[in-house]
N, CA and C atoms as an extended XYZ file, in Angstrom:
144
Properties=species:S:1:pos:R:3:atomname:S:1:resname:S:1:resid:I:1 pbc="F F F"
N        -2.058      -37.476       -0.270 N   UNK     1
C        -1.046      -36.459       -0.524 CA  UNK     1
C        -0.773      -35.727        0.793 C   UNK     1
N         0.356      -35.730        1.051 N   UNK     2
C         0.766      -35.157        2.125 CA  UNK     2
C         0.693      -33.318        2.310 C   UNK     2
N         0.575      -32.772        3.262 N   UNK     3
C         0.525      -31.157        3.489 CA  UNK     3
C         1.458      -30.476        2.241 C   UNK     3
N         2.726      -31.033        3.064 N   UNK     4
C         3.984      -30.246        1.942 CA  UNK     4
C         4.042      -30.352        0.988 C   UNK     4
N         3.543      -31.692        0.393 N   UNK     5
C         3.495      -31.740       -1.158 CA  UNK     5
C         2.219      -31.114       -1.798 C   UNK     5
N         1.320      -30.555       -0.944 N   UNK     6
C         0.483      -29.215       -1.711 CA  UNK     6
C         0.574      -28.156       -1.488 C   UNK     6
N         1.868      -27.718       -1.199 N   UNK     7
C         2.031      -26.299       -1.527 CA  UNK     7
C         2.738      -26.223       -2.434 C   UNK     7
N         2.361      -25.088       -3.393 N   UNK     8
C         2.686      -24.933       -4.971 CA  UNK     8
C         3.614      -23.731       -4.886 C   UNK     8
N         3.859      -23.920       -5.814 N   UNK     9
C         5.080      -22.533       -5.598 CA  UNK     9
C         4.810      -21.216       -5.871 C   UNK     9
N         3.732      -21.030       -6.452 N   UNK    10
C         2.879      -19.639       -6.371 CA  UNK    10
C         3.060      -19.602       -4.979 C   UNK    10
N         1.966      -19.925       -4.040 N   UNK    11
C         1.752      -20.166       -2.741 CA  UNK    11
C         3.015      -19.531       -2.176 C   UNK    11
N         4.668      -20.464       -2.219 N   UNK    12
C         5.787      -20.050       -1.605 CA  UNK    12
C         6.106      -18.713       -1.762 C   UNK    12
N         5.848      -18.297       -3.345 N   UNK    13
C         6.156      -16.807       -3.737 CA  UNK    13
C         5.217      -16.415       -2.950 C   UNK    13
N         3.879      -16.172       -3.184 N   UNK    14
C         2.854      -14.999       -2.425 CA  UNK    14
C         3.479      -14.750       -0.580 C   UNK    14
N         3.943      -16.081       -0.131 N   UNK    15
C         4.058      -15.861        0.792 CA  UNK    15
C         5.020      -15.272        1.621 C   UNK    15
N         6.985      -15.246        0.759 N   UNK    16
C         7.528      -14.588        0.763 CA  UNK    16
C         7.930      -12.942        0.743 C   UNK    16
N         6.819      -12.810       -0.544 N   UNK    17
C         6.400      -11.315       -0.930 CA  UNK    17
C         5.998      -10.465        0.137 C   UNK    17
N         4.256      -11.161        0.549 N   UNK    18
C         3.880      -10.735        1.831 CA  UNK    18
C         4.860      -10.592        3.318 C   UNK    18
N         5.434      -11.509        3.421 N   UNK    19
C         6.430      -11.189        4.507 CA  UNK    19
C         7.433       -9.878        4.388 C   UNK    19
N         7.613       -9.939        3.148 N   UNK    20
C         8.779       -8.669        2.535 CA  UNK    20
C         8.151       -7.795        2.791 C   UNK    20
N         6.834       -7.563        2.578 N   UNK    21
C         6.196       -6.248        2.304 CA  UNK    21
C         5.420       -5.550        3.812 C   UNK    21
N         5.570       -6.640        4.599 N   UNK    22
C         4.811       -6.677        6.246 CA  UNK    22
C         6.531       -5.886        6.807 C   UNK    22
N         7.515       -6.310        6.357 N   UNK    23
C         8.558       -5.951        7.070 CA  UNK    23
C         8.895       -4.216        6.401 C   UNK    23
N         8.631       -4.086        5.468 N   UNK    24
C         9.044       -2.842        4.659 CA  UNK    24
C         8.181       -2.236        5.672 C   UNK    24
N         6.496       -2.424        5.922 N   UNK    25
C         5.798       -1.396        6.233 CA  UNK    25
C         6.021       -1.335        7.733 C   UNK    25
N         6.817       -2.453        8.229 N   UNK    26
C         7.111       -2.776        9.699 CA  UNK    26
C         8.470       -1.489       10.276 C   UNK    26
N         9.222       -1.630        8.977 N   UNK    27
C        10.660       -0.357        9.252 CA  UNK    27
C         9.962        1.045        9.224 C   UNK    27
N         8.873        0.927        8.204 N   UNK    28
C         8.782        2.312        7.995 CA  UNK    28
C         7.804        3.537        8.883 C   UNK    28
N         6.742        2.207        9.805 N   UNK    29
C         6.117        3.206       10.692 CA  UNK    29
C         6.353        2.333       12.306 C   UNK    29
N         6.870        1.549       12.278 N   UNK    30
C         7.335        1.585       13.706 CA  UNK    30
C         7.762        2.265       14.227 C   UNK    30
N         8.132        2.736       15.701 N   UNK    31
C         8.920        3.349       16.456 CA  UNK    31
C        10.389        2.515       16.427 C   UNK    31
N        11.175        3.920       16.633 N   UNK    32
C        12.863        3.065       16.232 CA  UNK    32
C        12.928        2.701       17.403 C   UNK    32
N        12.100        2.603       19.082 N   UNK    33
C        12.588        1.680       20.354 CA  UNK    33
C        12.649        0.419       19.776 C   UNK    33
N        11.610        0.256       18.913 N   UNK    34
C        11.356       -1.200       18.407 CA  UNK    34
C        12.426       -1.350       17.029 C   UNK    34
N        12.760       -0.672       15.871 N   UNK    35
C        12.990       -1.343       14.817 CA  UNK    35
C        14.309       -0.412       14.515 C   UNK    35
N        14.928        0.311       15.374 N   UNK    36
C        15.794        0.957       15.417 CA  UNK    36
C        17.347        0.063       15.092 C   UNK    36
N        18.271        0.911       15.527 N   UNK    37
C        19.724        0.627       15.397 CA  UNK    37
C        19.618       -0.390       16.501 C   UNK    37
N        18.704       -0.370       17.870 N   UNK    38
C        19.032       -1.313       18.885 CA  UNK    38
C        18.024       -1.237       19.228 C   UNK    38
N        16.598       -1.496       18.213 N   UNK    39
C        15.772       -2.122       18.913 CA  UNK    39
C        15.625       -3.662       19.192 C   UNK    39
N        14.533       -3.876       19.879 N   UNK    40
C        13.777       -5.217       19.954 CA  UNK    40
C        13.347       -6.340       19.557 C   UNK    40
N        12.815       -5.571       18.402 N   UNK    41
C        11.960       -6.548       17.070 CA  UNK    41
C        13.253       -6.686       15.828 C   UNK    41
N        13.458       -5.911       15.339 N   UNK    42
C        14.512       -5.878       14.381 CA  UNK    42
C        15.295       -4.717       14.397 C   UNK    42
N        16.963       -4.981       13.964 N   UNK    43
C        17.989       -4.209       14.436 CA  UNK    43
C        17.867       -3.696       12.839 C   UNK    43
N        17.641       -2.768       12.542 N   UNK    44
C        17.630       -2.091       11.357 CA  UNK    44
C        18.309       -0.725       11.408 C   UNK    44
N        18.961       -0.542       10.013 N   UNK    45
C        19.813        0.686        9.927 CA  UNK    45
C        19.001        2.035        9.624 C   UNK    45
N        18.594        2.515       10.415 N   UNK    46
C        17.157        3.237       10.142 CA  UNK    46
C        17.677        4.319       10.831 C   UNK    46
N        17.275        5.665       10.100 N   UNK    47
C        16.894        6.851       10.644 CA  UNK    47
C        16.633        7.218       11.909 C   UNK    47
N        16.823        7.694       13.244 N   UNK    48
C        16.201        8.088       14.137 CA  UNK    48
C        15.757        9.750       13.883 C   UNK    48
């Protein structure tokens, strides 16, 4: 059985989620140099 054909789709969900939830906590205590209107990492519509 090949790699790709053992990942299950739980797996795909958990791993989506986690990314969602790394980025939520990524907007919310980064510095806006970084996650700002023109930061670096991600251009987000965020508060300064």
């Amino acid at each position: 059985m090949s790699l790709i054909a053992s990942i299950t789709f739980f797996e795909t969900c958990m791993a989506l989620l986690t990314i969602a939830l790394a980025e939520r906590v990524l907007l919310g205590y980064a510095p806006a140099a970084m996650v700002g209107r023109d930061g670096w990492l991600i251009r987000g519509d965020i508060e300064e």
